[in-house]
N, C-alpha and C positions, 0 to 999 in steps of 0.2 A: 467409389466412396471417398469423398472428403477427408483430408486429413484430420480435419477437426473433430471430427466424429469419434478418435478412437479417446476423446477423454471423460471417459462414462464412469462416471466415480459415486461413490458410494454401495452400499450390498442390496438396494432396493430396484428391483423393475418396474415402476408400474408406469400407465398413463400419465398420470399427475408429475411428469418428472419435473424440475427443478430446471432451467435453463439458465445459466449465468454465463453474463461475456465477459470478457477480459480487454480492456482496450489497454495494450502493453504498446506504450510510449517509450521505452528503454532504449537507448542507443545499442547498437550492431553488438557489441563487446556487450552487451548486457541483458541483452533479450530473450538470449534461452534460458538463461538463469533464472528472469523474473517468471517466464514461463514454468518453467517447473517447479518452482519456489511455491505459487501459489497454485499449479496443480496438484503437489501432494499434500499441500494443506486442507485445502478443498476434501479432499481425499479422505486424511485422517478427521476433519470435523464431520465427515457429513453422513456418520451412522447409517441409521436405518433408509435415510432418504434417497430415492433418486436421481442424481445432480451431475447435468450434463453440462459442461464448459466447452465453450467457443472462443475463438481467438480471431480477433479483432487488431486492426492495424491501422494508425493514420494516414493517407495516400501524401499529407505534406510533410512527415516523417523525411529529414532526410536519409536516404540510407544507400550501401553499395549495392554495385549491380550484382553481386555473386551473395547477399545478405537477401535480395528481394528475392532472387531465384530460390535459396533453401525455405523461406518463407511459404512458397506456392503450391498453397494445396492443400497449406495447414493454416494459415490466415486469411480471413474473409477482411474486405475493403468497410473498413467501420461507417463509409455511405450508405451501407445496406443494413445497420442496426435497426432502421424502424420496421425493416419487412422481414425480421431474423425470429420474432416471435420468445426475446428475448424477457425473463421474469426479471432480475435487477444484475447489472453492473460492478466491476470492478474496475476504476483507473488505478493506475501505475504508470507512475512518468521521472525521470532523470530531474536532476538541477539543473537549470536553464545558462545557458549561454551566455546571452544578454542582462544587462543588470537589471531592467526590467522586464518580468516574463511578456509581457504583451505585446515584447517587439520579436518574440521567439516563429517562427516560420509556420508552426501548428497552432498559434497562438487559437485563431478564427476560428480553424476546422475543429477545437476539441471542443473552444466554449459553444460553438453549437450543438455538439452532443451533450454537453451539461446542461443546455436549456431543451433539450428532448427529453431527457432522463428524468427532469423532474414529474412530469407525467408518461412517458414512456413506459417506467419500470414502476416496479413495486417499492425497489430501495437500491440503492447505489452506495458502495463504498467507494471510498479513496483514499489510499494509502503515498504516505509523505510527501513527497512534491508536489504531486498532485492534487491534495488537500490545499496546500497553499495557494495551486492556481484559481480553484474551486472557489474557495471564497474569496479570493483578491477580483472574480469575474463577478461572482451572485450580488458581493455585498461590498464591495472597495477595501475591503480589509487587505494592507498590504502586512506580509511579514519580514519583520524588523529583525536586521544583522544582531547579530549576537559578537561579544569580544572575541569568544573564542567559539571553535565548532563545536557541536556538545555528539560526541562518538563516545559510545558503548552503551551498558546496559544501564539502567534506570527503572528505578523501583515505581511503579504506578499505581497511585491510590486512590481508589473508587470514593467522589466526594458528592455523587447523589444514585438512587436506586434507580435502576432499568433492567427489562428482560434483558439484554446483553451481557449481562454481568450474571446470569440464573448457575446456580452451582462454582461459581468461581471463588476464587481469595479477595479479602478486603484489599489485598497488595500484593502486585503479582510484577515478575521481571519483564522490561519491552525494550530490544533493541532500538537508538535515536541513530541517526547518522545525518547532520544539516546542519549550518550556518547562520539558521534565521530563526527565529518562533512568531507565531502567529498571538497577540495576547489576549488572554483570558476576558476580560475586559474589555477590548476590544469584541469578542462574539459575543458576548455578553447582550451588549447594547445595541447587537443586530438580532436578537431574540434566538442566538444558538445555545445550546443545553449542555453546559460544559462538566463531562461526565467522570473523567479520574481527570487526575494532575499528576506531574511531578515529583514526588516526596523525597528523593536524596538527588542533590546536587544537581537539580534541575530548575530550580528556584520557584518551583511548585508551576510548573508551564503545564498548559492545556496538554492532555496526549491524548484522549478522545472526546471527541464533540461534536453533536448531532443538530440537525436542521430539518424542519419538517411541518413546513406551513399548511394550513387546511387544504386537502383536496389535492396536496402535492407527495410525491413519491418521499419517503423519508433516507433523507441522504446522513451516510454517518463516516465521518472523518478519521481518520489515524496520526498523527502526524510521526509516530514510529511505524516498526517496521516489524510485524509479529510472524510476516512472513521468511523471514531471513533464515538462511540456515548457519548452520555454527561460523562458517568461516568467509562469511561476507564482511562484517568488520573488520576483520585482519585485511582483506584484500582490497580495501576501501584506505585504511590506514597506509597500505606501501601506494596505493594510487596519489594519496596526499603524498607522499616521502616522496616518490618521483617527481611529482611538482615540484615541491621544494628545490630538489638536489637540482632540479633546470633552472631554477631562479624565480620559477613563477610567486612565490610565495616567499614575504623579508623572513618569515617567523617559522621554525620546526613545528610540524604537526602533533597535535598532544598526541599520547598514546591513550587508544580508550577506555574508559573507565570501566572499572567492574568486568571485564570483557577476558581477559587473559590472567592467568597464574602471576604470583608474585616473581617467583625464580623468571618468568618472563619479560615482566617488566623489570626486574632490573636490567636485565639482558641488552634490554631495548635502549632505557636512559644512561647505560654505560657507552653505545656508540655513539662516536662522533659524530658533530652534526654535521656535515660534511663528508662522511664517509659514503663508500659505494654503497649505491641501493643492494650489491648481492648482499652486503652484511646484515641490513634490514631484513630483504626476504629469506637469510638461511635461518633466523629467531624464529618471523613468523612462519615462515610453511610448516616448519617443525613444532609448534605451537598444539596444543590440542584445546581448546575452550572448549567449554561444555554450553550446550544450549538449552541454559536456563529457564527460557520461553518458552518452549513450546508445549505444556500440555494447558498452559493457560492462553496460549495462542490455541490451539483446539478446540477450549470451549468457547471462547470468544465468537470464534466464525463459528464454530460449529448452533452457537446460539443465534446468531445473526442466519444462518441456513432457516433454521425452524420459526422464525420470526417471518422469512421470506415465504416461506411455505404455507406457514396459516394464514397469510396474507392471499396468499395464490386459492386457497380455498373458499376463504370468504368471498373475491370475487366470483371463483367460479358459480359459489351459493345464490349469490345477488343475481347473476346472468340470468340462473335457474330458475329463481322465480320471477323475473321482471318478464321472462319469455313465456310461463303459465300464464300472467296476468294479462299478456297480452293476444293467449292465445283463449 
């Protein structure tokens, strides 16, 4: 049996199950993480339904030999998505290397699953980086450096109605963690449907926004991260502070906003800038943040599952009768 096999989520068996793959782009240090991040999300959204997850791998990935070997058995070669019998997609990918992603090594092999998946699947997410390569491939839309990185939470407010949003908050908390934003404005005038924003200290930036031409799979964007669990910004924040403290970076990394306790941010902007990164990691290991996000991360996806699923039925419906008419 397949590794992949044993990620059968939700309390529903039937026929009809729910097939989503997961193309995790994450570097070696990041990959089981993103793995399980959006397994048990998957998990806690997806109720009554069915919903079998695959895991999927770029072959121009670079990665180590002893990372490829834990990989095997549990990830299928993402060349084989179109014969996987896959209903829609999840990308997940790292910040790029290169200063423009299109010089990145998996540049080719992903945007050709971004142009299968428009009719391949039913719907495709893509969550933060990956969103930006998504549209900077479909529509030229590059996204533009920001002064500073914008790390923590951020209040996101629904500024038009969609199923995706059924039973949620007008405003609900979404972890950011990037350097660039995509603008509003910008998807705009590619005909993308820009669905909450930003409302504190984000400067009102797109954070979901959907695309979905006639006849084409409806792809829907993140450019946060509702997958995260509590202590992925902290550990994102000392991976900045080790840059830093190498030289990589002239300017100290903010600490992120809304994200940790007061008594911890002072903690934080009391050390020297300069000081040993253990002083940084003895604040945050010991840190506890609460994760704001997640039962509005819950219905999010868990709405986006039931939107894939009525979709999965209707065609089944159509199949059904196009095959009476023809029989």
């Amino acid at each position: 049996m397949s590794g992949v096999e044993q990620f059968l989520l939700g309390s529903g068996r039937t026929r009809s199950a729910i097939q989503i793959g997961l193309v995790n782009s994450m570097p070696d240090a990041m990959l089981r993480t993103t793995e399980l991040q959006f397994a048990r999300l998957l998990k806690d959204a997806a109720g009554p339904l069915d919903v079998r997850l695959r895991l999927f791998s770029l072959r121009s990935m670079p990665r180590s030999a002893e990372m490829r070997g834990r990989m095997a058995g549990f990830y299928d070669d993402a060349a084989f998505l179109e014969a996987a019998d896959i209903d829609a997609l999840i990308f997940s990918g790292a910040a790029p290397d290169a200063a423009d992603p299109r010089q990145e090594p998996t540049w080719a092999e992903l945007t050709q699953l971004i142009d299968w998946a428009q009719t391949g699947t039913l719907s495709t997410l893509f969550s933060g980086f990956a969103a930006q390569a998504a549209v900077l491939h479909l529509d030229g839309i590059a996204c533009r450096p920001l002064v500073h990185k914008l790390s923590g939470v951020y209040e996101s407010r629904r500024v038009e109605d969609d199923p995706l949003f059924f039973n949620t908050e007008p405003t609900v908390p979404v972890p950011h963690s990037r350097p660039c934003d995509i603008a509003g404005d910008d998807l705009a005038a590619k005909g993308y449907r820009v669905l909450a924003r930003l409302a504190n200290q984000g400067d009102g930036q797109a954070d979901i926004f959907t695309r979905e031409p006639p006849g084409s799979s409806q792809f829907v964007f993140l450019q946060g991260h509702p997958e995260y669990d509590p202590t992925i910004l902290g550990r994102d924040y000392l991976r900045d502070i080790a840059g830093f403290l190498k030289g990589g970076t002239a300017e100290r990394p903010q600490i992120p906003e809304h994200y940790f306790d007061r008594a911890t941010e002072n903690l934080l902007a009391e050390i020297g800038a300069k000081a040993d990164l253990a002083r940084y990691q003895d604040v945050v290991l010991n840190a506890l943040p609460r994760q704001l996000w997640r039962s509005s991360a819950v219905r999010l996806i868990g709405n986006w599952l039931q939107l894939v699923a009525a979709a999965k039925a209707r065609r089944a419906t159509s199949k059904t009768v196009h095959t009476r008419r023809r029989a």
